[in-house]
N, C-alpha and C positions, 0 to 999 in steps of 0.2 A: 504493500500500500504506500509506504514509503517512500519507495522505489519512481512509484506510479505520479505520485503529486511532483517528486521532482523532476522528473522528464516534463511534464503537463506544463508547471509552473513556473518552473528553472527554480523553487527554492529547496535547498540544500538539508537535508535530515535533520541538519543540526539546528536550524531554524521552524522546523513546523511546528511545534508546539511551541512556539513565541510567538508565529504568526497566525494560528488559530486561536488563543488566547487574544490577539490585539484586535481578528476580522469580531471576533463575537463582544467582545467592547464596545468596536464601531459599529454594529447592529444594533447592543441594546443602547446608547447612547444617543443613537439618532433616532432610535423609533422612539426615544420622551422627544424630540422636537415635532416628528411627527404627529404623535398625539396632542403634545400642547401648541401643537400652530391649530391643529383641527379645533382643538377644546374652546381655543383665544380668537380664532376669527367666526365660529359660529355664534358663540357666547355673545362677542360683539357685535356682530350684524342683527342680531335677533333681538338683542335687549336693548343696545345704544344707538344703534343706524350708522346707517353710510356718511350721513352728515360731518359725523366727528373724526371719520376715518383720518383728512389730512393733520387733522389736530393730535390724534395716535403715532401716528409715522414721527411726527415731531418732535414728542416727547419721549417713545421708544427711540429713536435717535440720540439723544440726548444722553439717555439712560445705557445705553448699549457703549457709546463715548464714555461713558466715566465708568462703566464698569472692564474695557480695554487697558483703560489708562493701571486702573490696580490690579487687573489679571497677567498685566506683560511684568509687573515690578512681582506679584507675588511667585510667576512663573519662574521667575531669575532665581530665588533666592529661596525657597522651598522645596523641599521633595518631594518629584511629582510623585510618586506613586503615592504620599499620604496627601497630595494637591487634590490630585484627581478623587479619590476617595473620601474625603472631605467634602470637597464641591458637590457629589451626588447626595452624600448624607444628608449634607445643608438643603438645596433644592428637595430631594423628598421631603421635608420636614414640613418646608414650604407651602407643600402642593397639599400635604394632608393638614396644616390649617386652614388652607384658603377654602378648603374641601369641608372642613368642619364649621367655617364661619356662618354664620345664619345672614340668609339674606332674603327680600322678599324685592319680587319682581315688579321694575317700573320705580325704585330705589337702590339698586344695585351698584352706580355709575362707579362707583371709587372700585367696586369688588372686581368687575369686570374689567373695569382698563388699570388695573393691578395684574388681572391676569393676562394678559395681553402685553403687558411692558416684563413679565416674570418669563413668559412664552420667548420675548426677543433675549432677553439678556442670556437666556437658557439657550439658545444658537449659539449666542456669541460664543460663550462658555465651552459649549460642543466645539465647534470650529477650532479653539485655539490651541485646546488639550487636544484631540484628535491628531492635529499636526503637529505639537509637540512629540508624541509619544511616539506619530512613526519616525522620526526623525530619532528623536533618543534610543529609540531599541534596534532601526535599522542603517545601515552604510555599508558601502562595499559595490560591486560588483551585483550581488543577489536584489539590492536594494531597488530596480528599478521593477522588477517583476512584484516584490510584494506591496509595492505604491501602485501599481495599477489595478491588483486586485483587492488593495483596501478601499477603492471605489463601489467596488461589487455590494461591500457591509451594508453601507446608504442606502444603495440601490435597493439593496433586498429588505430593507429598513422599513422602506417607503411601499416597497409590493404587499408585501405582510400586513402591515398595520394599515395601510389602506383601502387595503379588499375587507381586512375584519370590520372596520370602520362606515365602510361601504354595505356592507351588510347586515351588523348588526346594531348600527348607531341610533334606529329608532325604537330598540329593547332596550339597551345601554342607559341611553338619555345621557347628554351631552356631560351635565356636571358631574357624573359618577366617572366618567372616565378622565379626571383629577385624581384616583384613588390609584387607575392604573400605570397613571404618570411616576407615580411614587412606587410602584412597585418594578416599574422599569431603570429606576433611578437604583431601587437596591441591585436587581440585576447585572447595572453597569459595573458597580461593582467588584465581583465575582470573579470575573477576567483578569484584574488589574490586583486583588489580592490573591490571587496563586501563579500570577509571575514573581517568578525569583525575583528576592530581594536588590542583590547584583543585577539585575538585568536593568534596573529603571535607577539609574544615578538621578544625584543633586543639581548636575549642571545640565539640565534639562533642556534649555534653549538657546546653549554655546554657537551652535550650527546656525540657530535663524536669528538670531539675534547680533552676535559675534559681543565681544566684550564691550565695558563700558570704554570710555575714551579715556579714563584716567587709568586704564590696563596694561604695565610695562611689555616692552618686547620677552618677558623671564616667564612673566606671567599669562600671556598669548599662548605661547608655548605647552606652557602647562594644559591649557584648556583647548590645545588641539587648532589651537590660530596662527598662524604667522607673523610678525612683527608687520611683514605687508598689508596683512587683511587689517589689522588697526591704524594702520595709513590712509586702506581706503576706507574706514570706516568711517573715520574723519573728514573723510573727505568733503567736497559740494556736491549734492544729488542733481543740483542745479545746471550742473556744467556737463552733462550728460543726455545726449541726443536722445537716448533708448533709454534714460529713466523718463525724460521729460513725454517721449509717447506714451511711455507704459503709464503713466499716473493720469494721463489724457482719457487713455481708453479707457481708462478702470472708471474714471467719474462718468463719460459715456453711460459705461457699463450701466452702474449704478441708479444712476439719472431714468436709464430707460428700464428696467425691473421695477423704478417705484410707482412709474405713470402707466406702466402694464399691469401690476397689479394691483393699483389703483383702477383701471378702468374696469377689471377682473370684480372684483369684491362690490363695486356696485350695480354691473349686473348680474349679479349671483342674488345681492339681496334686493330689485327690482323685478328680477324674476319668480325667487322663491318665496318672498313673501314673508318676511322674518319667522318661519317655520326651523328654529334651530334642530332637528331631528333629519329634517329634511336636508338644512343646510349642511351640517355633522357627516349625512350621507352622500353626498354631492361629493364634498371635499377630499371624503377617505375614496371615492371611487377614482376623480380626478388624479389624488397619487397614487394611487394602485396600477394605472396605466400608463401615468407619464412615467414612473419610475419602470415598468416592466419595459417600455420602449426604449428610456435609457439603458437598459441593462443589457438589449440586445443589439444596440450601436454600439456599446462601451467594449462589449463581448467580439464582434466581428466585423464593424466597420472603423471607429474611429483611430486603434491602433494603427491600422493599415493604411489609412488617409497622413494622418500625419509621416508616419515610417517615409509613404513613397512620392509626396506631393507637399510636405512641409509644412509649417504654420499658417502662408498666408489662406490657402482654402478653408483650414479649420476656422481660423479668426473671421473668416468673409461669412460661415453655416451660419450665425446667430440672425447678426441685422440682415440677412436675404429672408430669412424666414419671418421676422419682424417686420421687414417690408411687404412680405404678401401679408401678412395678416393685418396689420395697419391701414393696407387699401381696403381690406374684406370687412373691415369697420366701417372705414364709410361707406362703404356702398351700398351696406345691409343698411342703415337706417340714418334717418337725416334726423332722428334726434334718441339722445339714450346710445344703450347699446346690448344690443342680442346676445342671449348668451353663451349661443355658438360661437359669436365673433369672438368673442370676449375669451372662451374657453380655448379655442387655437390662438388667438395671442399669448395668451399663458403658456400652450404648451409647446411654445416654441422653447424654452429653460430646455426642452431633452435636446435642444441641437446646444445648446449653449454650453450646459453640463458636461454632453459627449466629446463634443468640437472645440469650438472654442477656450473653457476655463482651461481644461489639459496646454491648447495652443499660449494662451497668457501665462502662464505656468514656466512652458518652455523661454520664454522672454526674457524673462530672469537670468537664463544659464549662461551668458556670455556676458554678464556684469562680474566684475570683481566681488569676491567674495562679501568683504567687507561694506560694498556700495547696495548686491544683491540686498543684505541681508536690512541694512535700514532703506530700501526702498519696497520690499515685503512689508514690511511693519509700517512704514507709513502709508499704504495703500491701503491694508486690512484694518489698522487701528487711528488713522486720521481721515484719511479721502474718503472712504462708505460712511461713517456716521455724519460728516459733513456734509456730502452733496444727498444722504438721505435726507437729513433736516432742512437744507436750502430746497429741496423739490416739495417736501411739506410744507414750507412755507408761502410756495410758488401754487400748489394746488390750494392752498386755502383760499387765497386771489382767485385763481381760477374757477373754483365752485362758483363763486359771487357773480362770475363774468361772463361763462361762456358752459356750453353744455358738454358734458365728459366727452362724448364720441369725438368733439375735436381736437380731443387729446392727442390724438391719433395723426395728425399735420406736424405736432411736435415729436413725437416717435421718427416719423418721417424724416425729418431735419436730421435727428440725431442716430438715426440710418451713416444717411451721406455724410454726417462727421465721422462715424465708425469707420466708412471703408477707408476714406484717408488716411486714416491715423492707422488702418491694417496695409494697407500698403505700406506708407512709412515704414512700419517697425517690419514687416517681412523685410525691406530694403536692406534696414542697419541689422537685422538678424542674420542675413547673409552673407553680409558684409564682414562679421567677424566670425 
């Protein structure tokens, strides 16, 4: 059997039970984001409305930003493996007060958009620990094989809890599936206390981080850097042709996920009718599909695409797909927006997820160590919670002004910035 996953996977004996232990972490870990985006946008749309939604984004924003700010200092300086194990304690704890708090409906406003801003912070959370920990337990040669199939965990994250969710969301009922958040949260667990103690060090985000600036050449060293990586560490991000694209597209990025799922979330509840049971099952069927459809681009087309055709077609799959949906907006209705329309712009994230974030990813690899690593960190932990708050604040305007479906002119726009700025960085990508 052994034998079998190594030819299959390229990883090596001595590693599968590390990287089965890490894929069944990333499984239970993302299926609490799956449930609590499902729990946090049906909750909301059903008791609060679509009206508050840019005023949510905004304050989630906010909240998601200052909880970066203390997860990258507490990541440094902590042991992830009692980090990580702590963080899920804390959040289930969480989820079964928020679960036990009494509340009655049509008064709820603080419960709900509590759970809703607990739901974002709880991605973040995921997100950071997730890529610390492949980074800390993997390097080498075997490393590229078990990053592409720590993609799969998510995926199947999202297929699972989304077909259950899809199915049985109107027995469940929305708030009790708060109890199952906490009980995925102890799950997460599990994995990450029966890796070796050895196997999860202190210096946990050496690799994505690199040291701090007051780190001598003795002490670089020590922690596996180069005196050069703290040269470029140092360095200006600014005087960098291929950092200045990569942080362009990432806001792009950014910008256009919050006016798509902004356009998403109000015809969902224009259509459904604030039926949170209804809405709960929509959402779990929605990821059950998108994720199964990434799972089988991820599986046999998008390695292939990039391998023999490079980053700029991967980086081009997103906004082409966002362009046909963006027209299929307006064309379907001159006011509002259909939930069809609205559901294929959404599920363009499987070409984004497949294609693309892998292609952005690769962008990184021909910066200097040192430069890669605070230009990762400023893209994940300043430019998303930033241009999410500045497009919250821009849709709040926009509610007042103009009807959502022409959101979809701005999508447009920020299409034709996308392929620019994918041209460009294939350009300097090939260039070095």
């Amino acid at each position: 059997m052994q034998l079998w996953i190594e030819r299959l996977f390229e990883i090596p004996s001595s590693e599968q039970r590390k990287t089965l232990l890490t894929l069944l972490y990333i499984f239970f870990s993302v299926s609490t984001c799956v449930v609590g985006r499902t729990t946090a946008d049906s909750l909301f749309l059903a008791r609060i409305g679509a009206e508050y939604l840019a005023t949510i984004y905004l304050v989630s924003s906010i909240g998601v930003a200052a909880t970066a700010i203390f997860y990258v200092r507490a990541v440094s300086r902590l042991p992830l493996r009692r980090l990580i194990v702590t963080t899920h304690l804390v959040l289930a704890i969480a989820v079964i007060v928020m679960r036990l708090t009494p509340t009655r409906p049509g008064h709820d406003f603080v419960f709900v958009s509590s759970m809703y801003l607990l739901s974002e912070i709880q991605g973040a959370m995921t997100a950071i620990l997730f890529a610390t920990l492949l980074n800390e337990l993997f390097h080498g040669k075997h490393a590229g094989g078990i990053f592409g199939l720590s993609g799969l965990g998510s995926t199947l994250a999202g297929i699972v809890f989304g077909t259950l969710l899809a199915m049985y969301a109107d027995q469940i009922h929305v708030i009790n599936l708060l109890m199952m958040m906490a009980a995925l949260h102890v799950a997460a667990m599990i994995p990450i206390l029966l890796l070796h103690k050895e196997e999860v060090t202190v210096s946990a985000t050496v690799k994505e981080t690199g040291p701090s600036p007051e780190v001598s050449g003795e002490d670089a060293a020590d922690a596996d850097v180069s005196p050069a990586d703290v040269a470029d560490a140092n360095g200006s991000l600014g005087s960098s042709p291929m950092v200045r694209a990569v942080v362009l597209l990432a806001a792009v990025k950014f910008t256009a996920i919050v006016l798509v799922g902004f356009q998403w979330k109000v015809a969902v509840i224009d259509d459904l009718y604030a039926a949170e049971d209804r809405i709960a099952a929509y959402f779990g069927a929605y990821y059950a599909w998108s994720n199964l459809a990434t799972a089988v681009l991820q599986l046999l087309v998008a390695g292939r695409v990039l391998k023999r055709f490079g980053v700029l077609p991967a980086l081009l799959a997103f906004p082409f797909g966002l362009l046909v949906a963006a027209g299929s907006i307006l064309w379907s209705s001159q006011h509002g927006v259909l939930l069809w329309a609205a559901t294929f712009s959404k599920g363009t994230e499987v070409l984004r997820r497949s294609f693309s974030d892998p292609a952005m990813q690769m962008l990184y690899g021909p910066l200097p160590t040192g430069v890669r690593r605070k230009t990762i960190a400023l893209t994940g932990g300043a430019v998303k919670p930033l241009v999410q708050a500045a497009a919250s604040l821009a849709l709040l305007r926009w509610a007042a002004l103009a009807d959502v479906h022409q959101l979809s002119l701005v999508v447009i726009g920020l299409v034709l910035i996308w392929i620019l700025l994918a041209f460009q960085c294939g350009r300097l990508f090939n260039a070095t």
